[in-house]
N, C-alpha and C positions, 0 to 999 in steps of 0.2 A: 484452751485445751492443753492440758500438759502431755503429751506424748509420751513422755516416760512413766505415765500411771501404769499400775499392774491392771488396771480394771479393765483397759483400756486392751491391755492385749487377749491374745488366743479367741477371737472375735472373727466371725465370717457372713457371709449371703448364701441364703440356698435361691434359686429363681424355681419356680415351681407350678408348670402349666397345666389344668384343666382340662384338656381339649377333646368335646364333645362331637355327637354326630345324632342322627335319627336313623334309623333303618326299620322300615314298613309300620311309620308308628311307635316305636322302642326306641327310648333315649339311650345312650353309650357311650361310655367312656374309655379312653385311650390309656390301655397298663401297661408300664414293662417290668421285666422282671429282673433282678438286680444279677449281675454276675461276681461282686466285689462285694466285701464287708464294710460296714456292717450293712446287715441286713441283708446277706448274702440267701441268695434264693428266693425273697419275699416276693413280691407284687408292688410297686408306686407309681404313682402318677409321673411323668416327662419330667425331668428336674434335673440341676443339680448344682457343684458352687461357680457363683460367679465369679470371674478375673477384674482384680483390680482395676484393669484397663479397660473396661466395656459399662456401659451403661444398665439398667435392672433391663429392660427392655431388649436389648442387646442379646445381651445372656441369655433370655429366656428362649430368644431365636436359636441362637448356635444350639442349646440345650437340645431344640426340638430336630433340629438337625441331623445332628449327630447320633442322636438316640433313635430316632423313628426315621429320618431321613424325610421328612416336611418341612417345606420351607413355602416361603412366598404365601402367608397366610393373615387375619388380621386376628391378633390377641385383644385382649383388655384388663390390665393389673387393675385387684376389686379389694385385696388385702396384703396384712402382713401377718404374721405368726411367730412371736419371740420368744413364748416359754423355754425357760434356761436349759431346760436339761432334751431338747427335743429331738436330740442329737449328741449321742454317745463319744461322738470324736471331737468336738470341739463345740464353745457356744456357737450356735449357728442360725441368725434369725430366715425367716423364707419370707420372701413377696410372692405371692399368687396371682396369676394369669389365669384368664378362661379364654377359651375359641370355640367355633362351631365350626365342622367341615362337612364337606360331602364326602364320607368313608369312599364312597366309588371311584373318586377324582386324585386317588391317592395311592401309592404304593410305600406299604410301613415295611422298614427295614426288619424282620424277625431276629437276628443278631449283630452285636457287633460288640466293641472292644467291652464296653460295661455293661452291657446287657447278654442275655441269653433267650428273650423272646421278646415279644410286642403284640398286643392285640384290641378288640372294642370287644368292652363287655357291658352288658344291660346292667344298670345303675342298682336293679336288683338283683341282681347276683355278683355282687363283688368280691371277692376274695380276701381276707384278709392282708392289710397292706403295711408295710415298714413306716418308719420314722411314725409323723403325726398324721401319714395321709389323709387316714379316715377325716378325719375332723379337718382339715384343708378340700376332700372333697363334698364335704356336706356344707359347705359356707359354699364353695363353689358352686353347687347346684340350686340353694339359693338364691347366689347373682345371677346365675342365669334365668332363671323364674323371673327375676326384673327386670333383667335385660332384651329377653324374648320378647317381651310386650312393645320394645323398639325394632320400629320397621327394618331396619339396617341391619340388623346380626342377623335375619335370615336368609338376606338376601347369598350372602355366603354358603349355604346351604343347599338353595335349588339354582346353582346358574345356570342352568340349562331351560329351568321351568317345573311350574308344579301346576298342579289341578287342585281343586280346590278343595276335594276330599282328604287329600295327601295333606294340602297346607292344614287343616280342620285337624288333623289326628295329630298332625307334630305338635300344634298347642296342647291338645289334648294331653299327649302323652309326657309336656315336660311341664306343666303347669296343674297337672292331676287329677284336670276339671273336664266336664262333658259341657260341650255349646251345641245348640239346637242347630240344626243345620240348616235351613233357612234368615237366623237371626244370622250365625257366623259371616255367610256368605254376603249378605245385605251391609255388615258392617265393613266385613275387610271393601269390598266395594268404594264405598260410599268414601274411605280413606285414600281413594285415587294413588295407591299405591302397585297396581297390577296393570300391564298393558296387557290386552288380548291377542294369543294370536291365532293363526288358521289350523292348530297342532290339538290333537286328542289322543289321550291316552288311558289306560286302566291303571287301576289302583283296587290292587284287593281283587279281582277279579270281577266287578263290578262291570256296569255299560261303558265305555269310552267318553271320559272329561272332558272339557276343553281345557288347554295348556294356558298357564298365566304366566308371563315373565313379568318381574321386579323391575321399576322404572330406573332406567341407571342412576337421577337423580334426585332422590327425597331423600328429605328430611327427618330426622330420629321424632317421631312421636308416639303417643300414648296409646297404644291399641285395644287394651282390654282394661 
């Protein structure tokens, strides 16, 4: 590698996280709104450039830090995105990260130095977004359509516990599909991934569920 190539220079990393949620059924995603050009005023997804000194992974923590004020979460980089021009200031390729949280278990920072708000918005109602968002978050929600199917990403999701109605609408609503409610329950089941415990709650204002916690220890498999 020659270092002194011109091709070589005016080159950088965006880190650029996804980070999902469910509320009552309704998948959401985490926007902030730019305070700084370009793309001052828009809507994007948690991002921004990496420091030489940090790893892609790294970055993408600080990013979410600093910007939404999350931390202590588990991501998973699913892409890259390098079209030349996708980034008016300089070439600037982006690695993508996706997350799932429990919106509840969290307090998003509304402002701060590069921002001017922060919010979850239902995946259809997006707003129009700067840079390449759009197309960073629809590959996004793709990997998580794959991802969901593995028992582990949702555990993130309900640590407190879910009922089996509640878990039955989250697929539902991030995977697009209706499961009979009987076949669902028999199968999550039968994947010996739920301990039971003595806790019932409602959902939707239905009769009172019984509460499942997520085993602290399994294995990523094939659910649907």
């Amino acid at each position: 590698m020659d270092v002194k190539n011109k091709y070589y220079k005016g080159q950088g990393i965006h880190v650029i996280t996804a980070l999902f949620t469910v509320e009552q059924g309704v998948t959401k995603v985490l926007l902030i709104k730019r305070k700084n050009e370009p793309f001052l005023g828009d809507w994007v997804l948690t991002g921004g450039a990496l420091y030489n000194n940090e790893d892609l992974e790294s970055g993408a923590f600080r990013e979410l830090k600093e910007k939404t004020g999350i931390e202590n979460i588990e991501i998973k980089q699913f892409k890259a995105f390098g079209k030349v021009n996708r980034s008016p200031v300089m070439r600037m390729v982006a690695v993508g990260f996706i997350g799932i949280i429990d919106s509840k278990r969290v307090n998003i920072l509304r402002e701060t130095k590069n921002t001017s708000n922060a919010d979850w918005f239902p995946i259809n109602k997006i707003p129009p977004l700067g840079y390449d968002h759009e197309e960073i978050l629809q590959d996004a929600l793709i990997e998580l359509q794959k991802q969901i199917v593995k028992s582990n990403m949702l555990k993130s999701l309900f640590p407190d516990g879910v009922t089996m109605p509640e878990l039955q609408k989250t697929y539902e609503a991030i995977l697009g599909k209706k499961f009979d409610r009987r076949n669902f329950r028999k199968k999550i089941l039968s994947l010996n991934l739920l301990d039971e415990t003595d806790r019932y709650d409602r959902f939707e204002g239905n009769k009172p569920a019984k509460v499942y916690m997520f085993k602290k220890k399994i294995e990523d498999k094939e659910i649907f």
